[in-house]
N, C-alpha and C positions, 0 to 999 in steps of 0.2 A: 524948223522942228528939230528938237534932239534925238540922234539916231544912235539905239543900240549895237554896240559893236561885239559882243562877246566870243563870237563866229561869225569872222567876213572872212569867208572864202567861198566857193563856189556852193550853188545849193546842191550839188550833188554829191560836194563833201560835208554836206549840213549833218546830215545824219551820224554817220562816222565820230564827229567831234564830239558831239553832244554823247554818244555810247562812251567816249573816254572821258568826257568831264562828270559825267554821273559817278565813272568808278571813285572819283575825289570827292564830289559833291558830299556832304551830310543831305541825311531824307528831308529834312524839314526844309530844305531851298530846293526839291523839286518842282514843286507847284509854280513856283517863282521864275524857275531856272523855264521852266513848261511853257509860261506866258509870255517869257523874252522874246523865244522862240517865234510864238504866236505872231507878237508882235512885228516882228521881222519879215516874217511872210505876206504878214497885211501893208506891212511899209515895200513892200518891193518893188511894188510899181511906182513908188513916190521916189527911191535911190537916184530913178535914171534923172525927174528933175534935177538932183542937189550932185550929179555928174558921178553918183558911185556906184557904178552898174557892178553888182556877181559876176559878171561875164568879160569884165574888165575894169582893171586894177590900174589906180593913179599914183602919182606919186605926192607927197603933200610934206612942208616942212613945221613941225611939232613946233606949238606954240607955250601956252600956258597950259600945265597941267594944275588942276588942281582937285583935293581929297573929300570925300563926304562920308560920312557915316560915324558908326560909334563904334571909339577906337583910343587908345591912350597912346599911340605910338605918332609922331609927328610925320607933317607932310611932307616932310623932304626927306623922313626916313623913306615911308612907304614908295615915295616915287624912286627912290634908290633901288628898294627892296625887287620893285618893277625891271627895272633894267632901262625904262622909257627916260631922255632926257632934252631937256629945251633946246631947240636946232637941228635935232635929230630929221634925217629926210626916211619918212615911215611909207609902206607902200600900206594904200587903203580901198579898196580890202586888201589883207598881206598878214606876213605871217610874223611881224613884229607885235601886233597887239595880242593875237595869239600867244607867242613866248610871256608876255609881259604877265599874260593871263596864269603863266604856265610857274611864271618864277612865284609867283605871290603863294601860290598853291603850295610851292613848294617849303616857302618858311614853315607851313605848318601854323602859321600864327591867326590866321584869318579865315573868315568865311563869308558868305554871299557876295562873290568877287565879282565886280561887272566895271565893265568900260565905256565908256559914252566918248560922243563928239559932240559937243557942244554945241560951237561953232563953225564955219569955215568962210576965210576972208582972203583972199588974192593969196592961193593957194598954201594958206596957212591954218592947219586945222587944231581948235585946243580940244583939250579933252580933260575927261572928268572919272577919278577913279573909285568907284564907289563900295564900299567893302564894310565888315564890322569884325572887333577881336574873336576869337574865338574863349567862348568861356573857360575861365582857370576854375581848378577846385579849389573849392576855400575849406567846407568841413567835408569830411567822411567821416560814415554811419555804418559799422559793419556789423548785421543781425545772422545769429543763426553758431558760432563759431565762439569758439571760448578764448577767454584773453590772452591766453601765451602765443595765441595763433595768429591774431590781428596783425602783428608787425610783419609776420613772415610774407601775410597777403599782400599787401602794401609794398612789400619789397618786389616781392616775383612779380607784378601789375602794375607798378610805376606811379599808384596813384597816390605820392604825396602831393600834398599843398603847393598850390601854384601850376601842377600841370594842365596841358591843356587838353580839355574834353573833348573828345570827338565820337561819332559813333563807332570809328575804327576803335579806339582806344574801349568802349562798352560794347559792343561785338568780340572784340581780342579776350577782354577779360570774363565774360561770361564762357568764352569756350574752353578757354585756360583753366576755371575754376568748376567746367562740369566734367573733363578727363578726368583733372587730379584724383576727382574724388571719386569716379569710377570707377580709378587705379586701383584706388583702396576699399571697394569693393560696395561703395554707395551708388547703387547702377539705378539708384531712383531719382538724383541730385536735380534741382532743381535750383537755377541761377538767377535774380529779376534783379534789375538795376534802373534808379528811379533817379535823374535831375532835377532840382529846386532852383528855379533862379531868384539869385540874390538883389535884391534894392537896395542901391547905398546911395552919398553924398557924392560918391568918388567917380560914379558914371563906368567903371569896370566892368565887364563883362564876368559876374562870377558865378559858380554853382555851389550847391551842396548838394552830393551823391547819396544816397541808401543804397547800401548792396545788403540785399539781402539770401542767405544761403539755406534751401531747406537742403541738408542732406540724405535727408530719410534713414532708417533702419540698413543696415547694410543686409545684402540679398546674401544669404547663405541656402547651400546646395544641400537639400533634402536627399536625393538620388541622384544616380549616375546611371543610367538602361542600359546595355547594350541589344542590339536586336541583329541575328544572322551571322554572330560568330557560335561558331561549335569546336573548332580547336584549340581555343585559349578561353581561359574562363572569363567572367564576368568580375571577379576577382583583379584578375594579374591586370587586365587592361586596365582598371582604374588604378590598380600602382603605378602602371608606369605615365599616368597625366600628374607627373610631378608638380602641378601649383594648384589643378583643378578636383577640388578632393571632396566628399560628402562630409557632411554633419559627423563627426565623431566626437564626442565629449571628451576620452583619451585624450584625441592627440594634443600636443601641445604647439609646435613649432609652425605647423600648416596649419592654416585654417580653411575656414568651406565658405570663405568669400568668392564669388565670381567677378574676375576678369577678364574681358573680352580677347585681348592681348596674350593673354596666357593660357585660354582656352583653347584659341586656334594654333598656338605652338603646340601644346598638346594632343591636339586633334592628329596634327604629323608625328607626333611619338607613340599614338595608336599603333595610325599603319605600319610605322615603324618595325612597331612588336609582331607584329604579321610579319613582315620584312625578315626577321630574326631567325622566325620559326620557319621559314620556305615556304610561307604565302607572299611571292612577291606579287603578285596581281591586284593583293586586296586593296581595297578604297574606301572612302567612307558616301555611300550614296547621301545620304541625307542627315540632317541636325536636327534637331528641334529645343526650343526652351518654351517648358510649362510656368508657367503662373501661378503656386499653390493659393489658397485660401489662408493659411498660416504666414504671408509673405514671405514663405522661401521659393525655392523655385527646383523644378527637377529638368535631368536632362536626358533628351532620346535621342542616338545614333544609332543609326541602320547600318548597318557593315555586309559590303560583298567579299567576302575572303578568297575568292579565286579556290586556283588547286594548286597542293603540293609539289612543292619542285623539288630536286638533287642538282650538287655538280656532278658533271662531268668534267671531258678531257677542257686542261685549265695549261694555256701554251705560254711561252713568253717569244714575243716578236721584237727585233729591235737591238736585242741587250748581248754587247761583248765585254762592256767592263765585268757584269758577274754571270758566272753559270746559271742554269733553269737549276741546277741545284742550288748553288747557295739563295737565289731568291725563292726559293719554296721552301727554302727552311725559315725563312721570313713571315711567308704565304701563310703557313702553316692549314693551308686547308687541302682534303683528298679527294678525289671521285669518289663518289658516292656521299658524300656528307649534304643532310639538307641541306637547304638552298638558304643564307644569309647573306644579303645584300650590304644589311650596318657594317656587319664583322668586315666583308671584305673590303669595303668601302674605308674600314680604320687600317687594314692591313694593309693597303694601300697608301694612304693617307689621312692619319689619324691629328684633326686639325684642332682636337680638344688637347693634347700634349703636347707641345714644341720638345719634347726627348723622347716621343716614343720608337718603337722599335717597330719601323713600318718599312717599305721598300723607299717610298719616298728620300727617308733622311735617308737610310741606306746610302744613297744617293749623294744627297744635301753633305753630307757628312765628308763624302770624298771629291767636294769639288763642283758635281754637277747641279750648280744652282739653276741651269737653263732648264735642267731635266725636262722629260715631259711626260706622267705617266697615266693611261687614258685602261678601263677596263670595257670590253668591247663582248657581250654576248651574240656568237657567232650562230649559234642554232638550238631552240628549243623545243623538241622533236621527246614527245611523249615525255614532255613531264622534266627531260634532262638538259640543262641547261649548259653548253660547252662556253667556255671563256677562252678569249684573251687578252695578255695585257698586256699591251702595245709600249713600245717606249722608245722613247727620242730623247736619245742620253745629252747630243748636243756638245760646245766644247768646256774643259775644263774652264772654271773663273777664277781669275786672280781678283784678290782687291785694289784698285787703283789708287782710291782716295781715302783715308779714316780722319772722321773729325769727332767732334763731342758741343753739341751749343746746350748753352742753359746755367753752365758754371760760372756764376758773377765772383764767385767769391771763392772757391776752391782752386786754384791753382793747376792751370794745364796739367803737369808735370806729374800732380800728383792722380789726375785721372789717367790720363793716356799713360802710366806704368798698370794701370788694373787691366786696361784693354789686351782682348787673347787674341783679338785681332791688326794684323799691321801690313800696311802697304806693300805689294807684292807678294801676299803668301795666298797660297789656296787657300780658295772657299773652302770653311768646313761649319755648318748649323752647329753642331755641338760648341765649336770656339765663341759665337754669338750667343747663344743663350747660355753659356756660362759667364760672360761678360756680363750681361744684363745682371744675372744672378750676383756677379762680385759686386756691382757698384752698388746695389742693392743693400748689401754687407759693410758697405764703407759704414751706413750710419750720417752722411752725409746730403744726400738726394731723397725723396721722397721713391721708395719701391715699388709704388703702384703707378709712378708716373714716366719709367724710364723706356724708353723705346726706341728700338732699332729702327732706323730707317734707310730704307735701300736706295738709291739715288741712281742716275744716267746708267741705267743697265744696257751694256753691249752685248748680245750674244753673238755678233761676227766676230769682235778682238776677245770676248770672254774676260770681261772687267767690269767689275761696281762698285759705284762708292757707297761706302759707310758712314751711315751717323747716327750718332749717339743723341739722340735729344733726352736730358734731366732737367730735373725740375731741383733747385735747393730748398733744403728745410733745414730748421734750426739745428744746430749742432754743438751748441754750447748748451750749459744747464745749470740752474740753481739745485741743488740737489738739496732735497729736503724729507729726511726718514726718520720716521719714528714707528714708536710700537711700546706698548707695556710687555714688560718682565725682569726678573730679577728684583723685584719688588717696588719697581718703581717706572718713571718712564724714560725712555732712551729715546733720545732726539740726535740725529744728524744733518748738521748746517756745513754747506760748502758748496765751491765751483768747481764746474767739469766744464774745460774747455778740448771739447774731443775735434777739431779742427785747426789745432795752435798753429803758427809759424814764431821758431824761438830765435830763426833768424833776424827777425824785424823786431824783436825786441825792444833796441834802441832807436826806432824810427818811429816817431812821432805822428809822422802821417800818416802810419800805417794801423793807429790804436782809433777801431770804428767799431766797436768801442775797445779793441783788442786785437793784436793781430793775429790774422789767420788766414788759412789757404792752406798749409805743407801738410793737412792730417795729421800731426804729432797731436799727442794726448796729453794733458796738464790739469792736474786737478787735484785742489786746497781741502782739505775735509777738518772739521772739527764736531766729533762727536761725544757728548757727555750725558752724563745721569746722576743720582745722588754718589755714586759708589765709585765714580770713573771720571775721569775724563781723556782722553785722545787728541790728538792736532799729527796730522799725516800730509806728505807733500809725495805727485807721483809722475813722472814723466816719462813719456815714450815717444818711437822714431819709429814709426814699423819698416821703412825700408832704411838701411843703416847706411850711409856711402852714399845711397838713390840709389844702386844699380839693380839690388837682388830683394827680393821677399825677405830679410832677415829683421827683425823687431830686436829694439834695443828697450829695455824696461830701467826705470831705478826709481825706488824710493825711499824716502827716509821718515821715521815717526817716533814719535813718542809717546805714552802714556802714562798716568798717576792713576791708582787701584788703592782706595781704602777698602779697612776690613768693615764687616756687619757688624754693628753692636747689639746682640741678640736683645739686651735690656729696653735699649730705647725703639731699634726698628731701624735705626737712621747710621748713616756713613761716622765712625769713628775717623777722625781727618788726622789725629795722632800717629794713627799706625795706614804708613802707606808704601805700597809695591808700586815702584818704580822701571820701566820697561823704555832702553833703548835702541834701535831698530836699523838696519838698509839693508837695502837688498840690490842687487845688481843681476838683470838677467837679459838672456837671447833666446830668440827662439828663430827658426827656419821651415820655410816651407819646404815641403818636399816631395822629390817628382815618383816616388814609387813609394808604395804601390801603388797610388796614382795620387796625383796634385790638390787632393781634399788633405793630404796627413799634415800636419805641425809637429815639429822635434823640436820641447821648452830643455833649456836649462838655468837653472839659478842660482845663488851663491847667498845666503842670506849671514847675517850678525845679528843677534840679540844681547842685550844688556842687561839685567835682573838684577835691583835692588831690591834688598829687602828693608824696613824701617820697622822695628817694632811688630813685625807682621806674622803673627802665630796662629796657624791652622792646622788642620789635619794634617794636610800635606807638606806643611812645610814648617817644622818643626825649631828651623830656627829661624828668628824672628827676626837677627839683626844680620845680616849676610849678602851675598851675592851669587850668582850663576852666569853662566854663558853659555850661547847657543850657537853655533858655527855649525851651517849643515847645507848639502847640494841636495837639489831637487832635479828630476829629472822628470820629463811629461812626453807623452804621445797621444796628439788628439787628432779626429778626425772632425770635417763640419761641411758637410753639405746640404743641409737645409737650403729651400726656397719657398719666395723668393724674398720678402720681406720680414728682416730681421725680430721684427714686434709680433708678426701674426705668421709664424712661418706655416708651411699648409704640404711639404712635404720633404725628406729626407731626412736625416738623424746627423746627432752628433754624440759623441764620446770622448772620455777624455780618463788617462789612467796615468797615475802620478805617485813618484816611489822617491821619497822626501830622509835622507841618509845625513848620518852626522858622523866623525872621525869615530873610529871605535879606540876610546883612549885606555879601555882597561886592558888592553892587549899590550901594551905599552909602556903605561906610567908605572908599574910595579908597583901598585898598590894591590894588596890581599883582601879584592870584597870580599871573598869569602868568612875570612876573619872580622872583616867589618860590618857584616851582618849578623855574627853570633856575637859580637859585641853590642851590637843595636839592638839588639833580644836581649841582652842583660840589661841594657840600661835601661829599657823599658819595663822588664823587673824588677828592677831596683828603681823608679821610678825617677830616675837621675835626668830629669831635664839639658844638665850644663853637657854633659855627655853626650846626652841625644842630640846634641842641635851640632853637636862638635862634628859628632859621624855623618848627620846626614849634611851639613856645607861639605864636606867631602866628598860623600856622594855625588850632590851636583853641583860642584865648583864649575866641571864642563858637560855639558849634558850629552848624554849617550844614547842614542835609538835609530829605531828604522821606521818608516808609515809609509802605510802601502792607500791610497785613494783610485777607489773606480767609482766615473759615473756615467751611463747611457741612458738617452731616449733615441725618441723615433714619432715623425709626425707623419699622419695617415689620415687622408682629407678622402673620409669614408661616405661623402655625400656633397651637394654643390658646395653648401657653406659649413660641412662641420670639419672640423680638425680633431682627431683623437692622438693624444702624446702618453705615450706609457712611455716611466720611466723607472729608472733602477740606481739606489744606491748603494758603495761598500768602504767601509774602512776599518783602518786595520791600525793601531799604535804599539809597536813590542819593542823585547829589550836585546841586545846582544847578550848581556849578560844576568844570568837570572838573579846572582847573587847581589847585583848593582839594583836592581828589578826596573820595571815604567816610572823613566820622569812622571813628575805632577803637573807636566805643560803639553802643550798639543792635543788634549783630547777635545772629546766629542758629548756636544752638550745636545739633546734630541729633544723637540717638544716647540708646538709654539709656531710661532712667524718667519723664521729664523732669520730675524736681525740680526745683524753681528755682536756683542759683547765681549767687552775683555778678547777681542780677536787678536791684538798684538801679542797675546801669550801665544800664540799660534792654536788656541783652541777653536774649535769650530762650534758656530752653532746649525743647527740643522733642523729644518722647518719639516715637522709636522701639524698640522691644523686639524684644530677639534680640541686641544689640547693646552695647557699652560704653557709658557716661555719654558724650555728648560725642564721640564716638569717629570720627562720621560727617561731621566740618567742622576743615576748616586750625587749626591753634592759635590764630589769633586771629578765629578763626567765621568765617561766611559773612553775605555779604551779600543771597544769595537761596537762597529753598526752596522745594520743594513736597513736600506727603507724602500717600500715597493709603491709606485704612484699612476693612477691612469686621471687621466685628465680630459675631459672631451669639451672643446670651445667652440664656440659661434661668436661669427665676428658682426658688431652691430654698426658700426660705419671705419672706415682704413683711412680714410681722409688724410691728408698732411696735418692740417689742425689739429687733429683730436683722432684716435686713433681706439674703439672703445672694441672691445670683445668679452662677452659672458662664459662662464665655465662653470662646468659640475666636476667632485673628484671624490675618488676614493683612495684613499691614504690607509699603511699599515708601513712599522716598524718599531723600532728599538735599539737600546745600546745596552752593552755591555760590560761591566768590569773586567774580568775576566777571559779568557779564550773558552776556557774549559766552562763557561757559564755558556756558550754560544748557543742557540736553538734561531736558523733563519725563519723559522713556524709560530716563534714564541712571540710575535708582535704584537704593538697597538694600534687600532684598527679606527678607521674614524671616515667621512664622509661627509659632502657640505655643497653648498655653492658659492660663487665669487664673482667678481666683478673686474675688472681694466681697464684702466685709461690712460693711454699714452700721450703727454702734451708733450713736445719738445724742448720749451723751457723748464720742465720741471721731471719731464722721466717719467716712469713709471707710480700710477696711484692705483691702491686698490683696498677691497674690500673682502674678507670671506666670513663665510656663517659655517664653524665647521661642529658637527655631532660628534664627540669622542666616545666609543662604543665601550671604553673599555676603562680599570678606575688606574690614577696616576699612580704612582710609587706612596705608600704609606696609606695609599684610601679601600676599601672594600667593595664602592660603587662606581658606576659607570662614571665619565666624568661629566656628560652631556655638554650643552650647547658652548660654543666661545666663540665669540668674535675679534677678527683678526685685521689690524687695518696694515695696509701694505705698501709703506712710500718709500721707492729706489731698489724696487726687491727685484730678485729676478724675473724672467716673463715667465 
């Protein structure tokens, strides 16, 4: 007789095996798997004939195996697959068929796996392995779900074509797919998944799946109850369940979905606010969720609020590095103040800030990484609750070991100079998460993914190691900006390689596709319109030498500027201004008044042809100019932490741009050659006029004074609010010389750049035309006021998107004496970003301009502004 072997071992490990091959089994070989069993127990008495008693084990040397069932995989795979081989001496019963049973399971490739002994002939036993594929999917059928969504499920559930079905695999994805949608507030979701077996020519094992999704109506929150608080209202408690909100048509950003996840974090920001106010006692006795008739759902919590507490006496135990004074100036709390558990719990250790100002860092800050700071209520006697707060300073740490993993491609040399941490110096938390912060700033790593890690902490020698784990992102760019204005469209095509190495240059092996590692910066630009064209080449070292913070800048460009031909609309290619250009600059970082400042300096040269080119301002036509002038700058930038979405600190930057003052000098009489420029202009003497004014600016003479500040204020988990301010200022040393007709300020619009190698600026206000906001040949002064409020909708490395709303006011000025900071244009809108890192920044705005452009009588109303390579 052929005897089942699928469990030979003892029968009192019978049970046992069978509970662990059930957890592998699929359900539909229970029945099956149930009758083996049967079988075995009724053969038991028949074993001891054929010599293979449960109660002892022989030894037998494996003969033929051979395979049965429906399966495309060959016999001599499967018996591989087993681990079983011909010659093999197997103990029977033993726990080689067992394993054999164990491997097969484990491919994952089969089901209803069973083992037989065939035969047994002068102590040579064959066997027979019995098994069938496990069905592959052939179609999916996904009901219930709209098409942009089908691929997503398929990806997160694994169920393409060819995988193999198991009930894990339809148990996994039913559970998977009734959270998701919980999450997102379908608490009714409802999962069924349905097998078709396939019939072919091919003998295959295949399915077609129906997944079918109801997700129902998503469950929104009619009410919020409270029951049994009387010192906080009904009111503040439901503000502060930050995700768990009621029905409001207002709001916009929360909604009055429920979920379950978000509801019980909530539930602790209740008590919390109890907490806040000196009910530390309170609780929440009970919950409930109603079921309305309208399918929303309301919600009842019973709150025990305890009683009011105060502190009292609040001691420090423990602490000689700092006085009970200076830690209570930390502490910041007194006897007698009600009782707040949150507050002192942040004043202690505030674990939502890595910089706040808590006793903690206090600590962290000077070294004691071991610290240990524990707050210990010693007696609560009528209501007053006495504290102390215990501390085990521990010894100072040194850093032992600093590394950095995850830079495939950035160059040691050029990370570990950003690191504020170095082997052998004291611990100090503020040097680490300013670290984290700078590499953040390279521009180089992904911001959201860079993290400290603390490694082999000693606190008997007082040493840890540091590591830096980054992640790289793209750091090169095709850069691609355009925008309408000036009558037409302004497109920029070029490369920014902001991770160059210019030492590798000439090493071939090192162009993948280009080389880089050193952080120097290189980037080609060619930007054109009907009226202009540009070609710009720009390079930078930011540490000059490698030893120090010093940025080495230079670039060089060109530009061709035809005039307008008011007749036809279109560029006159006749008469054209010619502009050529370098600059050479440094800048340094600087350690006062503290290590956020930059001190720029720069040297520029300009070249001004003129061709035939007669305007307003530039009266002769055929001529030249020169521009030789130093700029000087002092910025400040501590923004964190991520350069694209920053979410807190400001930056500023004020820049005072000076040219030779040559009339102090060249002995020429403006004075005189301005009451001549008034005659000639009376006498309407053209050859004149053009004579005095290339005089004028053979070399161009001025001062420009530029201020600009924000500040980013993450006034909520995910909003960021950035007010900012701008100022600028164009004058002459000499009145009778009066403002070149270069470097001004053109306000209105997107503010792409244009005709920027004049040194004019353009300057974005949205709501408004290109330029729309300043006299035809710009202003000489502006100021513009901007508050900005973002929400970021994914930070990804891939794709980086944040929404915004803004309200925009400003203006420019001809004049000084025309100035009014009051007298602005006012406008307001929403906008869109999206950061890819081969292409930079793209965006969108919808701006209202409230108020009418120069020359109109009415408001300007709506404009749409598109925004590729603009700032953030």
């Amino acid at each position: 007789m052929k005897l089942l072997l699928n469990i030979k071992k003892e029968r009192e490990d019978l049970g046992k095996q069978v509970n662990n091959l059930t957890n592998r089994l699929p359900l539909k070989t229970y029945l099956k798997f149930s009758l083996a069993i049967l079988l075995t127990t009724l053969a038991y008495s028949n074993i001891q004939a054929q010599d293979l008693s449960f109660n002892s084990s022989k030894k037998y040397t494996v003969g033929t195996i051979s395979v049965l069932g429906n399966t495309t995989f060959g016999e001599q795979t499967i018996v591989n697959f087993s681990g079983l081989r011909k010659g093999q001496e197997i103990n029977i019963p033993g726990e080689e068929i067992g394993n054999a049973i164990k491997k097969l399971w484990g491919t994952k490739l089969f089901n209803n796996i069973e083992v037989y002994v065939t035969s047994i002939e002068n102590g040579t036993a064959n066997l027979q392995i019995r098994l069938e594929d496990l069905p592959q999917l052939n179609e999916l059928k996904i009901n219930g779900v709209k098409k942009g969504k089908v691929e997503s499920i398929i990806e997160e559930n694994k169920l393409k074509k060819g995988t193999k079905v198991t009930e894990n695999l339809i148990t996994t994805t039913k559970n998977f797919l009734t959270k998701k949608y919980k999450k997102q507030g379908f608490l009714n979701t409802k999962v069924h998944i349905n097998t078709i077996e396939v019939k072919d020519t091919t003998g295959s094992a295949r399915v077609n799946m129906v997944l079918n999704i109801d997700k129902g109506e998503k469950v929104k929150i009619k009410d919020i109850v409270f029951n049994g608080n009387n010192a906080i209202s009904d009111k503040k408690l439901r503000k502060a369940m930050k995700s768990t909100k009621k029905i409001n048509r207002l709001r916009i950003l929360k909604r009055s979905k429920f979920i379950d996840s978000a509801y019980q974090a909530d539930l602790s920001s209740v008590v919390d606010k109890f907490k806040e106010n000196g009910y530390r006692d309170a609780r929440i006795i009970s919950d409930s969720i109603i079921y309305n008739n309208d399918k929303t759902i309301s919600i009842n919590i019973d709150i025990n609020e305890g009683e009011l507490y105060t502190f009292g006496d609040i001691k420090f135990i423990g602490n000689t590095v700092y006085t009970d004074q200076q830690l209570r100036n930390i502490l910041r709390i007194e006897k007698g103040d009600t009782y707040n558990g949150v507050l002192l719990q942040k004043r202690i250790a505030d674990n939502t800030k890595p910089d706040a100002n808590d006793i903690t860092n206090l600590y962290q800050n000077s070294g004691y990484l071991f610290s240990t700071i524990r707050q210990v209520e010693v007696s609560a006697d009528d209501n007053v609750i006495d504290m102390e707060i215990r501390i085990t300073e521990g010894k100072p740490a040194y850093f032992n070991r600093v590394s950095v993993v995850g830079n495939d491609k950035t160059n040691d040399h050029v990370v570990y100079r950003a690191l504020r941490t170095r082997p052998g110096q004291l611990y100090d938390k503020s040097d680490v998460v300013r670290t984290v912060r700078e590499l953040g700033q390279l521009g180089f790593f992904d911001a959201q993914e860079i993290s400290p890690n603390f490694n082999n902490p000693n606190p008997v020698e007082g040493t840890i190691d540091m590591e830096y784990s980054v992640k790289e992102t793209g750091s090169s760019q095709i850069e691609l900006q355009g925008g309408y204005g000036g009558g037409g469209f302004i497109g920029t095509l070029g490369l920014s390689f902001n991770n160059f190495s210019i030492k590798d240059i000439f090493k071939k092996e090192a162009y993948k596709p280009i080389p880089m590692g050193d952080g120097q910066r290189l980037a080609l630009r060619l930007q054109a319109s009907r009226f202009y064209q540009t070609y710009s080449f720009q390079f930078s070292e930011p540490w000059l030498g490698g030893k120090k913070p010093v940025q080495f800048s230079t670039s060089l460009s060109h530009t061709k500027q035809f005039l307008y031909d008011y007749t036809t609309g279109n560029a006159d290619k006749s008469r054209s201004f010619n502009i050529t250009g370098i600059t050479f600059g440094l800048a340094k970082r600087l350690s006062v008044p503290d290590e956020y400042f930059t001190l720029s300096n720069a040297i520029s040269y300009q070249r001004y042809d003129l061709n035939n080119y007669n305007t307003g301002l530039f009266t002769f036509g055929d001529g030249y100019s020169n521009n030789l002038s130093y700029t000087i700058g002092l910025s400040r930038n501590d923004t964190r932490i991520d350069p694209i979405f920053p979410t807190g600190g400001s930056k500023f930057s004020a820049t005072a741009k000076f040219s030779f003052p040559y009339s102090l000098v060249n002995g020429v009489d403006y004075a005189q050659l301005a009451e001549d420029r008034e005659q000639a202009v009376i006498d309407q003497d053209s050859d004149e006029l053009a004579k005095i004014d290339q005089e004028r600016y053979k070399w161009l003479e001025f001062y420009k004074i530029n201020f600009t500040g924000e500040w980013y204020n993450q006034i909520a988990k995910n909003l960021v609010l950035r007010p900012l301010i701008e100022f600028g200022f164009l004058g002459a040393y000499n009145n009778d010389r009066g403002v070149i007709p270069f470097e001004r300020y053109f306000v209105g619009g997107d503010g792409l750049g244009t005709y920027s190698l004049d040194g004019r600026e353009a300057i974005q206000l949205r709501g408004y035309p290109n330029q729309s906001l300043s006299s035809t040949d710009g202003g000489t002064i502006y100021n513009k006021f901007s508050l900005e409020l973002r929400y970021p909708i994914t930070l990804k490395a891939s794709a980086k998107i944040y929404a915004l709303g803004f309200l925009e006011g400003g203006a420019s000025y001809d004049r000084f004496r025309d100035y009014n900071p009051f007298d602005i244009k006012r406008s307001a809108g929403l906008g869109i970003r999206i950061f890819m890192p081969a292409f930079g920044l793209l965006g969108i705005d919808f701006g209202h301009g409230f108020d009418p452009i120069i020359g109109e009588t009415t408001k300007n109303g709506w404009e749409t502004h598109f925004i590729i390579g603009q700032q953030f």
